[in-house]
N, C-alpha and C positions, 0 to 999 in steps of 0.2 A: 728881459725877464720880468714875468710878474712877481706880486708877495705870495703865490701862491706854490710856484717852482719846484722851491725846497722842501715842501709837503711831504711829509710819507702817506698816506692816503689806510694803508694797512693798518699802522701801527695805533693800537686802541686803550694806550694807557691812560689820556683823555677822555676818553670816551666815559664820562661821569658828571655827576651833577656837581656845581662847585662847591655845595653846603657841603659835599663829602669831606673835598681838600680841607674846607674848614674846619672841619670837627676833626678831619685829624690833626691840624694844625691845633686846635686847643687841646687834646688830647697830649700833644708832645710838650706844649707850655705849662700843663700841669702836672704833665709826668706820669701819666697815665697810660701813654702808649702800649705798654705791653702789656694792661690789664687783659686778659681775655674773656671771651662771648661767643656764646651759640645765637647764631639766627636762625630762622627756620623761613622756606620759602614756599608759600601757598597760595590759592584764590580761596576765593568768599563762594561764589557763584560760578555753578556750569554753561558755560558758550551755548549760545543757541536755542536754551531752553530744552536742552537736551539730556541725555542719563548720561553721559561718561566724556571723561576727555582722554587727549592721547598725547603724551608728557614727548616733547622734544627740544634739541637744544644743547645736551649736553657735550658734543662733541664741538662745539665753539666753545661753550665754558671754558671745558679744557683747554684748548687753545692758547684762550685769551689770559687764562692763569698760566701760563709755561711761561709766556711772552711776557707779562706785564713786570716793567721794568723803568727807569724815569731818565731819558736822555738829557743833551744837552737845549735840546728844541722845547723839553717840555717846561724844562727848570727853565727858560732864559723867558717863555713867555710867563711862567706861574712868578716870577720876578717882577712883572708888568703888574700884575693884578693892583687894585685899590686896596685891597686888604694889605698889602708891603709884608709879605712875609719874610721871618729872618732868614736870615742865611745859614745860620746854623738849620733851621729845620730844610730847607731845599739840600741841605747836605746830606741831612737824614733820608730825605728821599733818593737819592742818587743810588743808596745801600738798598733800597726797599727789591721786596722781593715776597709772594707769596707764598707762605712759612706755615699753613695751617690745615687743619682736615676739612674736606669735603664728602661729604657719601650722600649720595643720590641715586631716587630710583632707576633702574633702568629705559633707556629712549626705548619707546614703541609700547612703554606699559601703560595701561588704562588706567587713570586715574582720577581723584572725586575734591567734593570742595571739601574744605575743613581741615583738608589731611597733608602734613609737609612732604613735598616733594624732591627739596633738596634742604642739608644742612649742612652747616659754616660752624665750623668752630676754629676760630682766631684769634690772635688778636685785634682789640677794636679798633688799633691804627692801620689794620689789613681789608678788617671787618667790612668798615664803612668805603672806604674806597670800591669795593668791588660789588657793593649794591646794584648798584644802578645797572652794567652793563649784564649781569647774571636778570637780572628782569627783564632786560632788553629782549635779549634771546630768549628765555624761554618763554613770557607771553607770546611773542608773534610763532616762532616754531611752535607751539603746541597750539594755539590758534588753528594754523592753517591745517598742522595734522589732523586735529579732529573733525574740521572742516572736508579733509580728504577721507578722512574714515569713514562719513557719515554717508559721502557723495558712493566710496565703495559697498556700501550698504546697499541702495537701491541700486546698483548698476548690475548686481547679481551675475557676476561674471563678464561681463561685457570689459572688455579693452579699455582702458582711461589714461587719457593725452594729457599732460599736464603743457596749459596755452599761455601760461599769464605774464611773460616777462613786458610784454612794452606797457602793460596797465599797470604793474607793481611799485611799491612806491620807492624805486633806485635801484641801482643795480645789485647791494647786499641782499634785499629782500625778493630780489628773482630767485636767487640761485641756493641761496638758504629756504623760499618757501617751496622752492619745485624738490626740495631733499627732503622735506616736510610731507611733502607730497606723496613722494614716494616712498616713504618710513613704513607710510599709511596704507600700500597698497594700489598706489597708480602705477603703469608700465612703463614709462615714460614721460620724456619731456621735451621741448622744442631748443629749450636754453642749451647750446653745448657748452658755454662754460660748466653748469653746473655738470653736466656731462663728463669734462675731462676732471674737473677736479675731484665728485664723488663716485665716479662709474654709474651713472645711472644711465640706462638707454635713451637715443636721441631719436624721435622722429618729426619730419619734418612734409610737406605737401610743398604749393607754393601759390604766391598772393592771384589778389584780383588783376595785380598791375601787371603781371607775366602775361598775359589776353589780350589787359587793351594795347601794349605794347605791340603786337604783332597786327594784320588786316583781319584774321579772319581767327574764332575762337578754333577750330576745326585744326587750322594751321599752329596756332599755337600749343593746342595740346598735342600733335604728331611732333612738334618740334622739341616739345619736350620728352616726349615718349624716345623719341631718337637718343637724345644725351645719357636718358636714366632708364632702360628699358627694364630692367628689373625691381624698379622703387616705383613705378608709374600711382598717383595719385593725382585724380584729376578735381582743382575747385569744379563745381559746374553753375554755379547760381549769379555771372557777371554779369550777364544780359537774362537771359529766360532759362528757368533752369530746367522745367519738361518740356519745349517746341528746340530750344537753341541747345544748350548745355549735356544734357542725358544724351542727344541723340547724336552730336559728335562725338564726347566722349565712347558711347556704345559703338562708333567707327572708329576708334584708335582702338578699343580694345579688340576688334576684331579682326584687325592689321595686325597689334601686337600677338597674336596666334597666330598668325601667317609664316610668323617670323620664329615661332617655338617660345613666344613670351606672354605672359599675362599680366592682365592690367592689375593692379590691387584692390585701390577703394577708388569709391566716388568720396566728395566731401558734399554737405549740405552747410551753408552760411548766414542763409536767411531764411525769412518767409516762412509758412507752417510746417515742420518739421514732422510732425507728423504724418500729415499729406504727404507729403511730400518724397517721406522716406517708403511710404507704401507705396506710390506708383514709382516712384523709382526702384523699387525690389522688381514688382512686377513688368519693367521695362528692360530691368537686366537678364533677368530669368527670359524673358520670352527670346532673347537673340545670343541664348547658350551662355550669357555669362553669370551664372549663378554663382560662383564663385567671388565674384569679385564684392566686396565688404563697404559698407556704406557709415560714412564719417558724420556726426553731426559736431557741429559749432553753434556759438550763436550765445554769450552770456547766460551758460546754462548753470544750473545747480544741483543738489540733490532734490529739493523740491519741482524744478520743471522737468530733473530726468523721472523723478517718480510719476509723474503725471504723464509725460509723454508714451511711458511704456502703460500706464493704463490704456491711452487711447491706441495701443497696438504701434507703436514705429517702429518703423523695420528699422533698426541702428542697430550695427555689430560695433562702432567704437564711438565714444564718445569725447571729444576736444573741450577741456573745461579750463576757462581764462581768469577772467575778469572776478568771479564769486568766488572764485578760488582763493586766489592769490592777493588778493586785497581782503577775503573775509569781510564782503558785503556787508552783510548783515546783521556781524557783528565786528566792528572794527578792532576790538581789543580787548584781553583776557582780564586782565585787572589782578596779576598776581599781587602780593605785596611779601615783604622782606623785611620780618617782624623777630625783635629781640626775644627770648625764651629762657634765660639763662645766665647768668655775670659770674665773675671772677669778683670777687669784692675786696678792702681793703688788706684784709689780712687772709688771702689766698684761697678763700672758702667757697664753692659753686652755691648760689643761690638762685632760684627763680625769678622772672620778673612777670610782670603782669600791664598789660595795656588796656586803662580804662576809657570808654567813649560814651555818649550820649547816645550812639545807634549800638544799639544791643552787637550787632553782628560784629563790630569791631572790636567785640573786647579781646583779646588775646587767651587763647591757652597756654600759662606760665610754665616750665620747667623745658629742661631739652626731652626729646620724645624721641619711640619709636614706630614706626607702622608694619601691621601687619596684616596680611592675607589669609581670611581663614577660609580655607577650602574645602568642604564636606569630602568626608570618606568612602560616604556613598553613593551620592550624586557627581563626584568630582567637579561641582561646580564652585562659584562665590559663594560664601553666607555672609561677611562683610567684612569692612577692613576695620580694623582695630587699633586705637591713637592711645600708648600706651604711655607711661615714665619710663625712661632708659633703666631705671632701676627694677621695675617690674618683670615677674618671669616667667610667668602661668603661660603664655604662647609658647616661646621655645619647651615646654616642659611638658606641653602636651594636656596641661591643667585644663580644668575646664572655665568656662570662660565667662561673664555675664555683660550679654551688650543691654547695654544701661540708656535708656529713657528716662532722664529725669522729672521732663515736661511734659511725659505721656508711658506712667507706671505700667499700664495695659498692656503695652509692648516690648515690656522689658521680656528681658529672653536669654537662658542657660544653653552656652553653646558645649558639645562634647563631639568626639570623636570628629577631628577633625586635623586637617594639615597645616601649619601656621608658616608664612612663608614671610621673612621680613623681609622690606621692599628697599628702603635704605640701605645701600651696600656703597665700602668703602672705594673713590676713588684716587683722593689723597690724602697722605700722611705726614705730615711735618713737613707742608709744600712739594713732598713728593710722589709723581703720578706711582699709585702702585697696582692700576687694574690695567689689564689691557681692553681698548675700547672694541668693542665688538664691528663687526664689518656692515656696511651699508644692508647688505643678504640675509644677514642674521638679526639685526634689528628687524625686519621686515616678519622675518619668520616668528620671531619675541612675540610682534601686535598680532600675526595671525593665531597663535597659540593662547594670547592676552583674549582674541574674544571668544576662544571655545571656553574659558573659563564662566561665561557670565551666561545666563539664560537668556534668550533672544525679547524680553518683556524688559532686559535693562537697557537694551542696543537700539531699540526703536523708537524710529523720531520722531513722534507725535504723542504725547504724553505716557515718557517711559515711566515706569516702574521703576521709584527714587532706589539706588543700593544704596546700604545703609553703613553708614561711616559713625561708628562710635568712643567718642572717649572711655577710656577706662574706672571704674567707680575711685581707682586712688584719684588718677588727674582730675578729677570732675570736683571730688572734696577738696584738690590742695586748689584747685581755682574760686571756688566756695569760700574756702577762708581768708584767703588775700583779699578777694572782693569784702569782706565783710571787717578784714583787718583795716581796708580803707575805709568804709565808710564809718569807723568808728573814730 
């Protein structure tokens, strides 16, 4: 047996940074533990250089919070540590258990920077512990969502494959980004695990290596054609894909009608796709098979599928891997998991505030609400609104001022309008009280999420900023903390 054997490999109560276990550890030596704290979880900045993101994630949250629990494997290695933590607190942990509220937007909503997305209210010996793996998830699941929303944006209907698992970085992040993926609006994906576990559709073609295995490509596509006559997709780009590839393929599919069956797609893997996918249209069409649906691959994105369909390719589905699922080009969201709020010594909610030397990291102090305001007569955004939980001009139907502090020009009285709070509860005194919606319906949430917004904040190339504003109380009580510090 190795030391690795008795692993559980699932079990993710670990799964945290170990300054957490620390501070809960001083937390319990000062007796502090049950102090409670609101966090609040947001990013700085929009992925991509883009107008919107697409919040995913929460359905591991939960998860991870129903499960997290502290065995015998965890306590006997947290024993090892250099720190020598007592035993009296490894006892404390054996009882732990998460005891606290959560409410978070709902997965598949479009969301912006500045604004919390999810909030914790615990205590700080629950608090800290569960940082870390609640960033985990939702950077990379909202990541690649937005990522896939963006790719559904220029693919204007067309088919979207979701390719990425051998490039992804392990196996959690295949199967979690290909559910990301398809939150967002892809049809499918190659991964059947994520398949059996989330119900998402599986499809599948097959390699290069299925060709050279056989003497002749001709042979090898009949031979396949035979086993799966009703799935038939043929690669065609091993050797030649217009003199070799096209024009066997175009003989299997003309066998396959012989037989009362039809071929499906070609795929395209290399080489100019463009070209490529024109004269192959024009090589299917001319020998009756117009029907049959032309696959491109190839480290595609939303920017090489926007440019390809400029240059005209003939592509009815598109196979997208590698910029997907690793989020090339942007490899990470950069939420952060910022205090808002304290339980102080004599049981009273106060505000906190985080001061930095880069302006953007100061903190907005107090717990908060977010809202939706939606015109009454456009039915669209007019913006989201970061409010004091204590505030109540949105549900009240008040009228509203989104406040420009740094640019009075654009301050603006909003009225008649529909205020939709985004934060809704999922737990209460560590207990789940929402039911999580279905893989279908989150789908249908993002589709609904972007007839909300004007197609000038959806598009990729210098959108049109929506506008996310503090409310004029939060703005003043962040004003005088900062000013109560620097006196």
């Amino acid at each position: 047996m190795t030391e690795t054997d008795d692993m559980n490999y699932g079990d993710l109560t670990l799964h945290t940074d170990k300054y957490q276990v620390n501070m809960m550890y001083a937390h319990w030596k000062q007796g502090s533990l049950n102090r409670k704290a609101v966090f609040e979880v947001f990013f700085r900045k929009l992925p991509f250089n883009g107008g919107y993101a697409v919040y995913a994630g929460l359905e591991r949250i939960v998860a991870y919070l129903r499960q997290l629990s502290f065995g015998d494997e965890e306590i006997r290695y947290l024993r090892e540590q250099e720190e020598r933590y007592e035993e009296a607190f490894l006892d404390e942990l054996r009882t732990f258990r998460f005891t606290g509220n959560l409410d978070s937007v709902p997965e598949g909503t479009l969301v912006f920077a500045g604004e919390p997305i999810i909030r914790i209210e615990a205590r700080a010996f629950e608090a800290h512990l569960i940082e870390t793996a609640l960033l985990n998830f939702m950077n990379y699941q909202t990541l690649v969502a937005t990522k896939a929303s963006r790719i559904r944006q220029v693919a204007n209907g067309d088919v979207l494959l979701e390719f990425g698992t051998r490039r992804a970085q392990e196996a959690d992040a295949a199967v979690w980004g290909a559910r990301a993926a398809y939150i967002a609006g892809f049809h499918a994906t190659s991964n059947l695990r994520a398949g059996i576990l989330f119900g998402i559709p599986t499809k599948g073609t097959h390699a290069h290596a299925w060709i050279q295995l056989h003497d002749g490509e001709e042979e090898a596509f009949r031979k396949y054609a035979e086993v799966l006559p009703d799935q038939v997709s043929l690669l065609v780009d091993t050797y030649d894909t217009l003199r070799s590839g096209l024009p066997n393929a175009i003989k299997v599919g003309q066998w396959l009608e012989s037989i009362g069956k039809r071929l499906m797609s070609i795929r395209l893997d290399s080489g100019d796709i463009a070209y490529l996918s024109k004269r192959a249209r024009a090589m299917l069409d001319q020998a009756g098979l117009g029907y049959v649906k032309i696959i491109a691959s190839n480290d595609l994105d939303e920017n090489i599928i926007l440019n390809l369909k400029q240059q005209g390719a003939k592509v009815d589905i598109w196979g997208v891997g590698t910029q997907l699922i690793t989020s090339a080009d942007q490899p990470s969201l950069g939420g952060v998991y910022k205090l808002a709020e304290r339980e102080n010594a004599r049981g009273e909610w106060e505000p906190v505030i985080k001061i930095s030397g880069n302006p953007e990291k100061v903190t907005n102090p107090g717990a908060k609400e977010v809202w939706r305001l939606v015109s009454r007569e456009t039915g669209k955004a007019i913006a989201d609104y970061v409010a004091l939980r204590r505030e109540t001009e949105p549900a009240e139907g008040k009228p509203v001022l989104l406040f420009e502090p740094a640019h009075p020009f654009l301050n603006r009285m909003v009225e008649n309008y529909d205020a939709f709070r985004l934060l809704e509860p999922v737990f209460r005194d560590g207990e789940l009280v929402s039911e999580l919606p279905s893989i279908e319906e989150i789908r249908r949430h993002h589709e609904r999420q972007l007839a909300l917004f004007w197609p000038e904040h959806l598009r990729l190339l210098n959108p049109e900023p929506y506008r996310v504003n503090l409310s004029k109380t939060a703005w003043e009580l962040k004003m005088s903390m900062l000013e109560q510090h620097r006196r």
